[in-house]
Wavefront OBJ file of the C-alpha trace (Angstrom):
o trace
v 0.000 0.000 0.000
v 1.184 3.511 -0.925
v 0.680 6.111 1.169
v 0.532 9.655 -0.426
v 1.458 12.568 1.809
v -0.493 15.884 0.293
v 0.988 19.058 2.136
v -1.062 21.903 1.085
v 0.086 25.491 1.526
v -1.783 28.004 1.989
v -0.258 31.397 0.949
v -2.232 34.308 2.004
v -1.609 37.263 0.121
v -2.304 40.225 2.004
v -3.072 43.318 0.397
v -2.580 46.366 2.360
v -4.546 49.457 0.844
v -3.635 52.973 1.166
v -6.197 55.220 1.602
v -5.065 58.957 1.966
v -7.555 61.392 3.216
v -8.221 64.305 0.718
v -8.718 67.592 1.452
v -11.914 69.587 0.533
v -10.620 73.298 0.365
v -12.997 75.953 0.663
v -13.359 79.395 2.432
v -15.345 82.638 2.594
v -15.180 86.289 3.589
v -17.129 88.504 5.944
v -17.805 90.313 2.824
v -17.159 90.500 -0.592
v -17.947 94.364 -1.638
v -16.009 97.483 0.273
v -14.941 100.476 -0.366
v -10.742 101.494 -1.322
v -8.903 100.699 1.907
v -10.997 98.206 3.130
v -9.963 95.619 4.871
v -11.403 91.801 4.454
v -11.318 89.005 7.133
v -11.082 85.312 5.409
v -11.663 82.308 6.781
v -10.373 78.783 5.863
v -13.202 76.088 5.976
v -11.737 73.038 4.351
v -12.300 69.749 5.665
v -10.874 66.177 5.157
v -6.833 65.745 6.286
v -5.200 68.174 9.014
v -4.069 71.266 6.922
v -0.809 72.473 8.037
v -0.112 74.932 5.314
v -2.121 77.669 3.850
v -1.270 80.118 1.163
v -3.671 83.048 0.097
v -3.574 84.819 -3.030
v -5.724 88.029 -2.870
v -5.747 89.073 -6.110
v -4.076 92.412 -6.045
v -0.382 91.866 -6.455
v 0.018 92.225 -2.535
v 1.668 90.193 -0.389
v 0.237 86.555 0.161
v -0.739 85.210 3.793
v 0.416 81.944 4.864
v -1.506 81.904 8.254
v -4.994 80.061 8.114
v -7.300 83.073 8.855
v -6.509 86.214 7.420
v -7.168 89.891 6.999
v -6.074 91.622 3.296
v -6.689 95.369 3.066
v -7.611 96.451 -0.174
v -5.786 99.663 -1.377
v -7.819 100.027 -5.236
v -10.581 100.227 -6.662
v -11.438 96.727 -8.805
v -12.304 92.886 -9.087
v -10.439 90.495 -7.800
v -9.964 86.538 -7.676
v -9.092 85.017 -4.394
v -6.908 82.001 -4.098
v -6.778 79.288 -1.069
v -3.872 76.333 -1.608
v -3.637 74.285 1.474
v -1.372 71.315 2.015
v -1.536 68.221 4.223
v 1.156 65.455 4.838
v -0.815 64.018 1.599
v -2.057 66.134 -0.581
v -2.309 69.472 -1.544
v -5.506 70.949 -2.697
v -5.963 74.600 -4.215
v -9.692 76.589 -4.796
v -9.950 79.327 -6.209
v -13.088 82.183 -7.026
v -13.105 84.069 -9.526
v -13.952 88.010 -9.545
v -14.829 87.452 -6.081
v -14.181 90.198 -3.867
v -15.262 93.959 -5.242
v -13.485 97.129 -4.285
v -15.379 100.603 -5.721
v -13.919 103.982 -4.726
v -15.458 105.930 -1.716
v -18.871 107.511 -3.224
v -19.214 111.588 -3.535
v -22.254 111.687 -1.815
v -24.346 115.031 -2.356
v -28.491 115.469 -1.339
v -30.841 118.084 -2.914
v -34.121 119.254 -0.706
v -37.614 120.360 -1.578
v -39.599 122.504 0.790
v -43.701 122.467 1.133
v -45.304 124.667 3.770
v -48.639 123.061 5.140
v -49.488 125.338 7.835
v -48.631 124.999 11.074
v -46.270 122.519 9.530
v -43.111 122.845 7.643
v -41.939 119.667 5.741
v -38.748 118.866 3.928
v -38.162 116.308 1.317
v -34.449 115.651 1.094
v -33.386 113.304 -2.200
v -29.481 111.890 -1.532
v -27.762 110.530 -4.872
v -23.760 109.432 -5.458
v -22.062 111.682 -7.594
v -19.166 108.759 -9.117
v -21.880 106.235 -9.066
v -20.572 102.779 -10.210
v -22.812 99.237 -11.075
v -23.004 98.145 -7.138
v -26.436 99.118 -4.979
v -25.592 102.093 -2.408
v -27.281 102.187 0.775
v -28.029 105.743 2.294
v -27.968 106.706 6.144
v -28.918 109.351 7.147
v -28.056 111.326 10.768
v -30.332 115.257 11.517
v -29.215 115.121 14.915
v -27.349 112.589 17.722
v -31.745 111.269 18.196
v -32.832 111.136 14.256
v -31.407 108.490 11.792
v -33.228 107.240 9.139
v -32.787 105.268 5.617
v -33.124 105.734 2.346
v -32.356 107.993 -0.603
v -35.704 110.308 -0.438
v -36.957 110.971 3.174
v -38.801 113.765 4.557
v -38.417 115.752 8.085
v -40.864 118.214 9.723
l 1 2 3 4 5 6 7 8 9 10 11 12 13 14 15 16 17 18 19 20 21 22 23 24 25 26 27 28 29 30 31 32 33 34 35 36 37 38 39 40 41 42 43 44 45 46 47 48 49 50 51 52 53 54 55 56 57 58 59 60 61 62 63 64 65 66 67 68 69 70 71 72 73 74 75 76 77 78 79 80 81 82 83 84 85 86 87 88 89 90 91 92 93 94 95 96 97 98 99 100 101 102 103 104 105 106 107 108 109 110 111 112 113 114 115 116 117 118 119 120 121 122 123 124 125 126 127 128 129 130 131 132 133 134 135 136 137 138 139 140 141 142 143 144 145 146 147 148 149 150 151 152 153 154 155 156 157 158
């Protein structure tokens, strides 16, 4: 009788799979429209891997920021296109938005008035308007005294 010895061997192949976290860069700005000499606070919001490097562009040929929350002052009028890069241990992620922060010059702001005399009233009808008006909405404040504010570009006062 032969005996047959079968040895079977088992080889396990193990496969060992990277998998790198990405990062999902994104920010914003308290606002996106002021006024020459402005000044704009950003904030980083990506998510995903631990960012340890930043790198704003702002647009205007200033100096970039490399912390992860900045403030740019804007010195001229225009559009501009705000960059974000940030960089982990594994990747490195940039996002960028186009014509996204607005700069217009300070506005020449002027009023004219109309008077109308309703007895035992006086009323005036005051009309504000922006000399160097450009394409972006104004808002109009305005101050008679340290107890009257109101808004608008026509109000009237007794």
């Amino acid at each position: 009788m032969v005996k047959h010895l079968i040895i079977l061997f088992f080889l396990n192949i193990f496969f060992v799979n990277f998998i790198f976290s990405q990062i999902n860069v994104n920010f914003n700005a308290d606002t996106t429209v002021i006024c020459e000499g402005g000044i704009i606070q950003f904030t980083d919001l990506s998510v995903g891997d631990t960012v340890f490097n930043w790198q704003w562009t702002f647009g205007d040929g200033e100096t970039d920021s490399f912390i992860q929350n900045p403030v740019h002052q804007y010195n001229y009028e225009g559009v501009y296109t705000v960059s974000l890069t940030a960089s982990s241990s594994n990747a490195t992620q940039t996002k960028t938005k186009t014509n996204y922060i607005k700069v217009r010059k300070f506005p020449d702001a002027d009023f004219t008035y109309t008077d109308t005399m309703f007895l035992p009233s006086y009323l005036l009808y005051f009309h504000g308007y922006v000399i160097n008006k450009d394409f972006l909405p104004y808002k109009y404040y305005w101050n008679f005294n340290q107890y009257s504010y109101s808004q608008g570009n026509t109000i009237d006062t007794i």
